[in-house]
C-alpha positions in Angstrom: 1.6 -8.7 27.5 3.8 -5.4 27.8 5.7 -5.3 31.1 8.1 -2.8 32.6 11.5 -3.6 33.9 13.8 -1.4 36.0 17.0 -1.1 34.3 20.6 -1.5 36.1 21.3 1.7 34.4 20.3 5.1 36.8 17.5 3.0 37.9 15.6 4.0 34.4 12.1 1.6 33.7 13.1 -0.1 30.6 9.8 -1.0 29.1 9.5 -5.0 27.4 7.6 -5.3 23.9 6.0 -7.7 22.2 6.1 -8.2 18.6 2.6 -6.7 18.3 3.0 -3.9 20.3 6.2 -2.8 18.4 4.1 -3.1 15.5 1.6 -1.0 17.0 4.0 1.8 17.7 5.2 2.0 14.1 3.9 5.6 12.5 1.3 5.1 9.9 2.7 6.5 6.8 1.1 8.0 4.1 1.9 6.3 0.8 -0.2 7.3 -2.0 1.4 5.5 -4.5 0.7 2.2 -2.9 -2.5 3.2 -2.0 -3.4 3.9 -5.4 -2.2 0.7 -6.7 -4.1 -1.4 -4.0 -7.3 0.2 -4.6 -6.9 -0.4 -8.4 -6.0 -4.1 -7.6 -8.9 -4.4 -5.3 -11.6 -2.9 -7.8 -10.5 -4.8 -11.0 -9.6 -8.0 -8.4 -6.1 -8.6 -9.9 -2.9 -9.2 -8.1 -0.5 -5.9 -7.3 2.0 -6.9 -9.6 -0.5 -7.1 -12.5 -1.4 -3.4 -11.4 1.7 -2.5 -11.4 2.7 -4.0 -15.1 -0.1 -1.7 -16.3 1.4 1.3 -15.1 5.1 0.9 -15.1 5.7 -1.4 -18.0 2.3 0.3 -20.2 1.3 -3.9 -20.5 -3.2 -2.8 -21.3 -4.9 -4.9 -19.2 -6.8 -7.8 -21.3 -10.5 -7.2 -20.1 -12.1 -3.5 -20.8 -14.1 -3.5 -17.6 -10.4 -3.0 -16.4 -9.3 -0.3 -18.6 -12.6 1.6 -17.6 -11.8 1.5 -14.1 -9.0 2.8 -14.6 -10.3 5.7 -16.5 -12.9 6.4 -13.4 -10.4 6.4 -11.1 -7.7 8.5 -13.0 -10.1 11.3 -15.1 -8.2 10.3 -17.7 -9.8 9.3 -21.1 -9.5 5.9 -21.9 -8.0 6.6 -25.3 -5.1 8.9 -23.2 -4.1 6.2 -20.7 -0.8 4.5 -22.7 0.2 7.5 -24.8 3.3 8.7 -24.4 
């Protein structure tokens, strides 16, 4: 529950906050990157981390169904996805 207070301080309302509604206040920020990665882990149902081996450290995932997802998602050919 979100109350207000009157401050000592020119008589000002100093509003109280819960933990959710701090939360709920934060901007929603656009990150691409991680969205990216999530939806990846979420189609080939892998772990973030293992997402992110494939594309930062070029580790091919062991299943193919993953390596075409991959491709659908990207546009790129699945031949093109590790070349340097």
């Amino acid at each position: 529950m979100e109350n207000d207070q009157l401050s000592n301080t020119f008589g000002q309302k100093v509003e109280k906050i819960t933990l959710k509604g701090y939360y709920k206040k934060l901007p929603i920020r656009n990150a691409p990157r991680y969205d990216f990665i999530k939806e990846v882990a979420s189609k080939c149902h892998v772990t973030l981390n293992t997402v992110r081996n494939w594309i930062l450290y070029g580790i091919k995932p062991q299943q193919h169904c993953h390596v075409e997802i991959l491709s659908q998602l990207t546009g790129i050919k699945e031949e093109d996805l590790w070349k340097d």
